[in-house]
C-alpha positions as CSV (number, residue, x, y, z in Angstrom):
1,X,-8.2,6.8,27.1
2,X,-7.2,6.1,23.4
3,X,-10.0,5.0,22.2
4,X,-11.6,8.3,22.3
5,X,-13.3,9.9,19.4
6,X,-10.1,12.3,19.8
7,X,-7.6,10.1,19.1
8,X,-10.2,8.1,16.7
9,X,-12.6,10.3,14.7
10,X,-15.3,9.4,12.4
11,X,-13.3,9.6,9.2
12,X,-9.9,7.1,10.9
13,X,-13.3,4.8,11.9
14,X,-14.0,4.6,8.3
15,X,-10.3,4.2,7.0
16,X,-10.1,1.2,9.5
17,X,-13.0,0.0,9.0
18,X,-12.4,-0.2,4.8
19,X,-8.8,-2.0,5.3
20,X,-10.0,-4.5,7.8
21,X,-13.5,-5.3,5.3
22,X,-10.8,-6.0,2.3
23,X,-8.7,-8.4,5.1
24,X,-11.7,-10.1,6.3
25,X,-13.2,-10.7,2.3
26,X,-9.6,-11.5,1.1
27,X,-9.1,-14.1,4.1
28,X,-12.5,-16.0,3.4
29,X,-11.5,-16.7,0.2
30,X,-8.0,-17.3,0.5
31,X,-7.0,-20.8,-0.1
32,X,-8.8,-19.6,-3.8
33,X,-7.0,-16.6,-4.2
34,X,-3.2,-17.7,-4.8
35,X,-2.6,-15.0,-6.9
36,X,-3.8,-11.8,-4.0
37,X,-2.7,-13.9,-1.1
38,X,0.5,-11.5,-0.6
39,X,-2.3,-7.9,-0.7
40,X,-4.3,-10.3,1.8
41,X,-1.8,-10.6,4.5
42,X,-0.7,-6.9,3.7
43,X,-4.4,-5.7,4.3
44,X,-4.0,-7.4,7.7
45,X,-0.5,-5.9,8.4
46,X,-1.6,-2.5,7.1
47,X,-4.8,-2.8,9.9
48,X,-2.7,-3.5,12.9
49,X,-0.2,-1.0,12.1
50,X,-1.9,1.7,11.5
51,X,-4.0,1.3,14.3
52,X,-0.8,1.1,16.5
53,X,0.1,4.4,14.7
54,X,-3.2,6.0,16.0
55,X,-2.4,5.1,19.6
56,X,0.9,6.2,19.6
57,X,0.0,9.4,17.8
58,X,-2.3,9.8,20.9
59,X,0.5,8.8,23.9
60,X,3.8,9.4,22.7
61,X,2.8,12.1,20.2
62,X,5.4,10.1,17.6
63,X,4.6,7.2,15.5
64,X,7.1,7.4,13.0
65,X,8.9,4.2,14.2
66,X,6.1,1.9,12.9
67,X,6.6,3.2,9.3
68,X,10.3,2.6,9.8
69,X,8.7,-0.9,10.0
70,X,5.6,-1.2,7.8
71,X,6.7,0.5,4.6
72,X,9.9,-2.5,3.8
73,X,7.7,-5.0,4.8
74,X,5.0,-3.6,2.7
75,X,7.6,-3.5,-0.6
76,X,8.4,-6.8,0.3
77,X,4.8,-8.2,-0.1
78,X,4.2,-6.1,-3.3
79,X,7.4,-7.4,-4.4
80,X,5.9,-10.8,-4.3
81,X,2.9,-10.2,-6.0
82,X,3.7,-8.5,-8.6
83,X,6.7,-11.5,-9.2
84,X,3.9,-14.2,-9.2
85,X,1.7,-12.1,-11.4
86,X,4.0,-10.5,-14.1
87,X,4.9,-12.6,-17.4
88,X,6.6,-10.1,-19.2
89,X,10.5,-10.1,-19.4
90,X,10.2,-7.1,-16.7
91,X,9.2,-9.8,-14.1
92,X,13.5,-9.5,-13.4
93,X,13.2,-6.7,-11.8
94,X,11.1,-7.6,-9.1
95,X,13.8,-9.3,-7.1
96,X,17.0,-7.0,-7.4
97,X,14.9,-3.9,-7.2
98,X,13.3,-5.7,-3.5
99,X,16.6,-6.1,-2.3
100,X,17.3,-2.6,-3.3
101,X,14.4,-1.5,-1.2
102,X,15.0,-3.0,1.8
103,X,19.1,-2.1,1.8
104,X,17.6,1.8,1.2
105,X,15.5,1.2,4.3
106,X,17.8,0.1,6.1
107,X,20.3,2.7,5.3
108,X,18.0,5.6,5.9
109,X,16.6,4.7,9.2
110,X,20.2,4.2,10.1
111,X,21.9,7.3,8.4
112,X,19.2,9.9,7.4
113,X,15.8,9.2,9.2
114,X,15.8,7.8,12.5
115,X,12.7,6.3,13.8
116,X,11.8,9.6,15.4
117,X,11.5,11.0,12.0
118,X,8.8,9.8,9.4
119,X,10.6,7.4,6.7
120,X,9.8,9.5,3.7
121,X,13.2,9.4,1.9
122,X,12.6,5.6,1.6
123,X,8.7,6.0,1.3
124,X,9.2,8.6,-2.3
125,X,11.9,5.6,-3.4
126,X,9.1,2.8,-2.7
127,X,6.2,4.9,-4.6
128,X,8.6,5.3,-7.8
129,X,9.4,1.1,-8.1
130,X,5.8,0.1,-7.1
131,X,4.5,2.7,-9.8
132,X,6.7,0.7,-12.2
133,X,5.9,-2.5,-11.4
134,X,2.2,-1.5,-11.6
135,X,2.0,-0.1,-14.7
136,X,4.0,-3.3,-16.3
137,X,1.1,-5.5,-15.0
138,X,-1.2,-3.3,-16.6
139,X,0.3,-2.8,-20.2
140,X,0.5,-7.0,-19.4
141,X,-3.7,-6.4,-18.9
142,X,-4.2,-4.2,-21.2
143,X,-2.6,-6.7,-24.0
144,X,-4.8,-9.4,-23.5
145,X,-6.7,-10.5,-26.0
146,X,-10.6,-8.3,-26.0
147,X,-12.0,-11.6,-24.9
148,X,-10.6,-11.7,-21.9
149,X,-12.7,-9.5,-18.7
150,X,-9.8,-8.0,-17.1
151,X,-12.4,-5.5,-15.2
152,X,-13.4,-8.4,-13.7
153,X,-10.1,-9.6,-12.5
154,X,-9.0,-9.1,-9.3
155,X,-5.2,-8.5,-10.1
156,X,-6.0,-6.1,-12.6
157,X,-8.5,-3.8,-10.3
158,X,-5.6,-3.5,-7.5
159,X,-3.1,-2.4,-10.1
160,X,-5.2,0.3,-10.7
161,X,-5.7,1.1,-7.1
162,X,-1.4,0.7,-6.8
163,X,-0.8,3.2,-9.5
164,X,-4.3,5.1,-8.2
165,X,-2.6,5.6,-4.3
166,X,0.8,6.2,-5.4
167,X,0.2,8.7,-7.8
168,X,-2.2,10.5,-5.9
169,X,-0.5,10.1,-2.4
170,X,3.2,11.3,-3.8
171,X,3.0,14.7,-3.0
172,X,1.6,13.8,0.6
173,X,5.0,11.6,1.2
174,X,7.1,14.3,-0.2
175,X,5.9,17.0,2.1
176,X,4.7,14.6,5.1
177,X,7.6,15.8,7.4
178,X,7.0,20.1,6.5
179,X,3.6,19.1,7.5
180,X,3.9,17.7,10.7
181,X,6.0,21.0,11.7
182,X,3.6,23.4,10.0
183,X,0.6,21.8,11.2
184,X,-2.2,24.5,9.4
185,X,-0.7,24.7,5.6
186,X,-2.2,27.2,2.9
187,X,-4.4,23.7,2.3
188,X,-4.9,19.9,3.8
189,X,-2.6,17.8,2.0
190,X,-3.5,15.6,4.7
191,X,-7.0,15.6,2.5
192,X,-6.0,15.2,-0.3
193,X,-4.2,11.9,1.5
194,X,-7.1,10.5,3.2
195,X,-9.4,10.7,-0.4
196,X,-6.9,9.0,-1.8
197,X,-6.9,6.3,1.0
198,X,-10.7,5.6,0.9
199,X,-10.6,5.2,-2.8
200,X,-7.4,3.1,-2.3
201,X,-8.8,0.5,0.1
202,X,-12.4,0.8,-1.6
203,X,-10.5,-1.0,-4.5
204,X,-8.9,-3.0,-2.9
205,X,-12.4,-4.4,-1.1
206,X,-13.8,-4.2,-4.1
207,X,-11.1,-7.1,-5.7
208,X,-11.3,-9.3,-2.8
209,X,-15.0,-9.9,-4.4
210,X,-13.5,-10.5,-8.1
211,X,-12.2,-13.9,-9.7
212,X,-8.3,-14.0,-10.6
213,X,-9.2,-14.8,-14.3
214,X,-6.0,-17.2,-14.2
215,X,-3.8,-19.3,-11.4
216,X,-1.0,-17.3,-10.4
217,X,1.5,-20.3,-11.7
218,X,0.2,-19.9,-15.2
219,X,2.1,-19.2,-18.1
């Protein structure tokens, strides 16, 4: 049966358990939460689908097809936060480089990585424009005035847990397919991957409890 402790161990319990406590604090408050509603409905997306992962991992032995799925529709979301939260000029970027996303997903599932294969061609693209977007917000934080609590702001603590999992998790993504043929590297990258998860989500849970300091309309 799936739901084994074989196909679900004690630290995937804990993963799931992080990403669907930020969904359920993040959907309580979400009529007041404008600004996080897109990370709210990607908390929920991220839940399903990588329990569906877990459970094809366990019966097919292949589960690359649902990141074929989940990482465009992942950029899409960040795309639209980070477009209702950015002020600076940079906020043009959001929409071609989300088109260019997608048309690169597309592409590579058709061309280079079929949905046997893990998408990480498109997945090293999507870390590098969600990095930039990330750290635009936070020069935007960062140049408030010292007034202004951005610690306390939601938007500010999940840029830093954006740039936190993409930096960290890179290397993961860029050696994600070696490692599923090479199962026992000279160390767990795989890890290194789940720290960065929990710290990730933890982050994440920790901003669903936080105030957006400002409406997500404002200028």
């Amino acid at each position: 049966m799936f739901l084994s402790d074989k196909c679900f161990p004690p630290h995937y319990v804990i993963y799931l358990c992080l990403i669907g406590a930020g969904f359920l604090a993040g959907l309580a408050r979400y009529n007041q939460k404008k600004a996080v509603q897109p990370v709210i409905i990607l908390l929920g997306l991220t839940f399903f689908s990588e329990f569906l992962s877990k459970v094809l991992a366990c019966e097919i032995k292949n589960n690359s097809i649902v990141y074929h799925f989940y990482h465009p529709i992942q950029a899409a979301l960040w795309g639209v936060f980070f477009y209702i939260n950015m002020r600076s000029i940079l906020r043009r970027t959001v929409i071609p480089l989300s088109i260019l996303l997608l048309a690169s997903s597309i592409l590579n599932t058709i061309f280079l990585q079929n949905t046997d294969i893990f998408p990480g061609n498109f997945v090293k693209l999507e870390c590098i424009v969600l990095l930039f977007w990330s750290f635009c917000l936070f020069f935007e934080f960062i140049d408030k005035p010292i007034s202004d609590s951005i610690f306390n702001d939601s938007r500010f603590i999940i840029c830093i847990a954006v740039i936190w999992f993409n930096l960290v998790s890179y290397l993961f993504f860029v050696l994600f397919n070696y490692y599923v043929t090479q199962p026992k590297p000279v160390f767990s990258i795989r890890g290194i991957h789940y720290f960065s998860n929990y710290t990730y989500y933890s982050l994440l849970l920790l901003a669903m409890f936080l105030k957006c300091n400002h409406r997500a309309n404002d200028r």
